[in-house]
N, C-alpha and C positions, 0 to 999 in steps of 0.2 A: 487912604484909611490904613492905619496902623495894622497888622495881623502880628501878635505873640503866638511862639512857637516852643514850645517847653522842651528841655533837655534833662534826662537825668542820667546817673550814671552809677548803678547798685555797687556797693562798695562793702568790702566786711567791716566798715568803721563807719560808714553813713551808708545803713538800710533804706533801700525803694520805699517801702514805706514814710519814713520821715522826709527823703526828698520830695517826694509827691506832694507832704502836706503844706512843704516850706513854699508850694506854686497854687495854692488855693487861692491867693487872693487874685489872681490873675484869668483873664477870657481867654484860654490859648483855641487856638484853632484846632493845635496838633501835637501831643506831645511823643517824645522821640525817644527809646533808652538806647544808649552808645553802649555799643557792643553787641547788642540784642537785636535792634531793625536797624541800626545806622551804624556811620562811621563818622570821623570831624569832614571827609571828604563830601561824603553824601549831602552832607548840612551847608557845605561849601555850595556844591553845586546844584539845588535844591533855593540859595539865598538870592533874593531881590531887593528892591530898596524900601521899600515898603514893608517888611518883615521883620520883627524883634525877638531874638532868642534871649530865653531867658530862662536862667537856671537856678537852683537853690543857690549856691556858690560856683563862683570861678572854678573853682581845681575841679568840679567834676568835668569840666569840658576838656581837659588833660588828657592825652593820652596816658595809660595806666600801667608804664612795664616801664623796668629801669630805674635808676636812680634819680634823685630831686629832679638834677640839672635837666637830666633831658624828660622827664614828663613836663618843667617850666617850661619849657624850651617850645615843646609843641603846642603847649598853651597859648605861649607869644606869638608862635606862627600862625594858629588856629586865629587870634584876634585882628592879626593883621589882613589873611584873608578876607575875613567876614567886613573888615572895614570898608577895605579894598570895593567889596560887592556893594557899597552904601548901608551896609547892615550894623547892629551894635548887640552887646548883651545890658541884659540889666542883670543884676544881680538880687535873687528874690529877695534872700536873708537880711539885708541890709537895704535896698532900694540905691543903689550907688548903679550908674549907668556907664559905661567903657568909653562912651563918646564925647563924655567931658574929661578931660586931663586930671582935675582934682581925684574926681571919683576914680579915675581907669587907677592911678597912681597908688589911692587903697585897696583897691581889688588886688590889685597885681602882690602888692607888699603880704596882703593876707590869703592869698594862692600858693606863695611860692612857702609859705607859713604852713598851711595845710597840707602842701604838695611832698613837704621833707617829711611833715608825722604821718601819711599816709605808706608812703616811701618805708618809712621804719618799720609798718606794721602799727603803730600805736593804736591804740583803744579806742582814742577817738580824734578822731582829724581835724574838730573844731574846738575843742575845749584842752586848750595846752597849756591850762592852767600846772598842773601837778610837775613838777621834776622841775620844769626847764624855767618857771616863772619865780616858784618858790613855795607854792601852797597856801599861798596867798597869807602870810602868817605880820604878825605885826612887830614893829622894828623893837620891840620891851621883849617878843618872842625870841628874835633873833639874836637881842642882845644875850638873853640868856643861856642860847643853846652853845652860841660861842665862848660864854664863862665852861660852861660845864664840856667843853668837848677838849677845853685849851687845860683843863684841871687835872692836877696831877691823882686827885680825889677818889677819880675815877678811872680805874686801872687799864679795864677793857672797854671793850663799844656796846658788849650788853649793858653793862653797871650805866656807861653815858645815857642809853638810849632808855634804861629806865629811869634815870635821875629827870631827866627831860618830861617822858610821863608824868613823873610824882610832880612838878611844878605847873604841871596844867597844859602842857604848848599841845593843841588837838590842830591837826592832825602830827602824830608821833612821825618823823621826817624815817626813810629810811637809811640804813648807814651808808652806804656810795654817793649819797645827796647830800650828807653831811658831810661825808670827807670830800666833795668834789666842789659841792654848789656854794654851801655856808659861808664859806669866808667870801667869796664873788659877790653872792647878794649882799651881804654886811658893807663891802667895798662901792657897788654899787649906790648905796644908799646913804653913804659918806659914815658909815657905825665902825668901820676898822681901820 
C-alpha cells in the first residue's frame, strides 16, 4: 500500500498557505515543513519503498541558500537519494511523477526555472511570465513598440514610453525591458 507524505517548504514567494492548498487533493499520512520539523536528510532517512513524497512543486524540496546552481544541485541529489530508497515524488501542481523520465525531465526543466527566480528574490517563483517571457504581449504589440523605440520622433524614453501607452500596448513594458528584452523577443519570433 502506497503512503504520501507531503513536503512543503514556506517561501517569501510561495507562502505555507498556498503550498498546503496545492496538496489537498492528496491522503498524505504526514505532512513535513523543511526547515521547520525536517531536513532533505531526515526525509532521506525516514524513506521506504512504499512511500510517496509529494510536494506542491519540485524546487521546494531544494535546499534554500545560495545561488541557482547549487540549490539545483541539491535538489538533483535530493532525487537521486529518494530513488536510490525505492521512493519518487510526484509533483502536486502539475501531477507529473519523477519516476517516469518524461515527467522527471519537466519537473526538473521547470525547478531549475523556479529555483533561478527564487534565487533572485523575485515576487513570485511560479509565474515568470513578466520580464523574462515578455508580458505576454502580441507580435502587432511588439511590432509596434519597436517602430516607436527605433523612431527618431521620440526624443527620450518618457516621450517612447508614453507613445507606447497612447497606442494601446497594456501592460506599458518598463524601460530596461524595452532596451534589454525588445529586440530579443522581436528576434525570437522572426518580427526583426
Amino acid at each position: 500500500m502506497v503512503e504520501y507524505r507531503g513536503v512543503i517548504q514556506p517561501l517569501p514567494n510561495l507562502p505555507e498557505p498556498e503550498q498546503r492548498a496545492a496538496l489537498k487533493g492528496f491522503k498524505l499520512g504526514e505532512l513535513y515543513v523543511l526547515g521547520r520539523d525536517c531536513t532533505q536528510d531526515d526525509i532521506i532517512a525516514q524513506q521506504r519503498g512504499n512511500r510517496v513524497v509529494v510536494a506542491p512543486w519540485a524546487a521546494v524540496l531544494a535546499r534554500q541558500k545560495g545561488k541557482k546552481d547549487a540549490r539545483f544541485s541539491s535538489l538533483l541529489a535530493f532525487v537521486v537519494e529518494l530513488h536510490a530508497k525505492g521512493g519518487h515524488i510526484i509533483e502536486a501542481a502539475t501531477g507529473l511523477r519523477s519516476n517516469k523520465p518524461a515527467d522527471w525531465r519537466k519537473m526538473r526543466e521547470e525547478a531549475e526555472r523556479m529555483l533561478g527566480r527564487i534565487a533572485q528574490g523575485a515576487r513570485s517563483a511560479t509565474n515568470a511570465r513578466r520580464g523574462s517571457i515578455g508580458y505576454e504581449h502580441t507580435d502587432q504589440d511588439i511590432q509596434a513598440m519597436l517602430r516607436i523605440m527605433d523612431s527618431r520622433r521620440y526624443p527620450n524614453d518618457r516621450t517612447r514610453m508614453d507613445a507606447i501607452k497612447r497606442i494601446g500596448v497594456r501592460p506599458v513594458p518598463r524601460r530596461t525591458w524595452l532596451l534589454t528584452k525588445l529586440k530579443l523577443i522581436a528576434r525570437d519570433r522572426g518580427l526583426a
